[in-house]
C-alpha positions as CSV (number, residue, x, y, z in Angstrom):
1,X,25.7,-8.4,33.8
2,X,28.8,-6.0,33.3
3,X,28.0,-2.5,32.8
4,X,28.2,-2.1,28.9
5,X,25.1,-4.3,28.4
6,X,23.3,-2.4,31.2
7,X,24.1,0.8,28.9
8,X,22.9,-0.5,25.8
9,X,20.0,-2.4,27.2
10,X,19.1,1.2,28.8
11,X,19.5,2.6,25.0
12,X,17.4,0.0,23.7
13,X,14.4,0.4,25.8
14,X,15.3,4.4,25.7
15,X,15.0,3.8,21.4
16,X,12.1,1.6,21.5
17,X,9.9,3.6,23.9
18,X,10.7,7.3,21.4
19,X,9.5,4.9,18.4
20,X,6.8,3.5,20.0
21,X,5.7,7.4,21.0
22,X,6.2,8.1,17.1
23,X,3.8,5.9,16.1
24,X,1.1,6.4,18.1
25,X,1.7,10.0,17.7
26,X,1.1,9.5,14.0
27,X,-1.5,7.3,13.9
28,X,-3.8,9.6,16.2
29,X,-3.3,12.5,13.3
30,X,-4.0,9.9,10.5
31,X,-7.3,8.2,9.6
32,X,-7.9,5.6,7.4
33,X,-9.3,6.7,4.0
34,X,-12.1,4.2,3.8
35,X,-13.5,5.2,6.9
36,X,-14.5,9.0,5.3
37,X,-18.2,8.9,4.9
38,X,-18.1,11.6,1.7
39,X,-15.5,9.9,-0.3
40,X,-17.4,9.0,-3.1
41,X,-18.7,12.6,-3.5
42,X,-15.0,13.8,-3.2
43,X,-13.8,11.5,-5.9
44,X,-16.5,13.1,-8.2
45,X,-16.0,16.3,-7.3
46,X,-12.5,16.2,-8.0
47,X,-13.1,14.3,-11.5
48,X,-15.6,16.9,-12.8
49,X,-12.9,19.7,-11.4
50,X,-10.4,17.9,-13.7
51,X,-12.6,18.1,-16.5
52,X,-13.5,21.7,-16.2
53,X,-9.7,22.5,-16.4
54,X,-9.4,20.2,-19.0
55,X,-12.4,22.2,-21.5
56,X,-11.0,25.4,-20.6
57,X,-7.3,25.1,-21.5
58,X,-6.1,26.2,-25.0
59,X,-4.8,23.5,-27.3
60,X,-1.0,23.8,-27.4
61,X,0.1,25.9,-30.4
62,X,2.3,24.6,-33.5
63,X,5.6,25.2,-33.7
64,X,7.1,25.9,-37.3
65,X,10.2,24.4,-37.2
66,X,12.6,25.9,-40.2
């Protein structure tokens, strides 16, 4: 084996540990969004939020265009 492929072998494992690392590291930080035991009571929180906004905003005023 001559010494370029040595070099980019090296690289390659070098590359593929870093991504590897990368991945794990942001899996560990992430969870998956089924696995939330109050999700249902988020989702309707957030919905009756919305709809709070929603009754107290002020209908857009008309424009009289000349």
């Amino acid at each position: 084996m001559n010494r370029s492929k040595k070099i980019f072998l090296t690289f390659a494992i070098i590359f593929l540990a870093i991504m590897v690392y990368i991945g794990y590291d942001i899996s560990s930080r992430t969870t998956f969004p089924g696995s939330k035991p109050q999700l249902k009571e988020r989702l309707l929180d957030e919905i009756e939020s919305q709809d709070e906004d929603t009754l107290n905003t002020n209908a857009p005023k008309k424009v009289n265009s000349l």
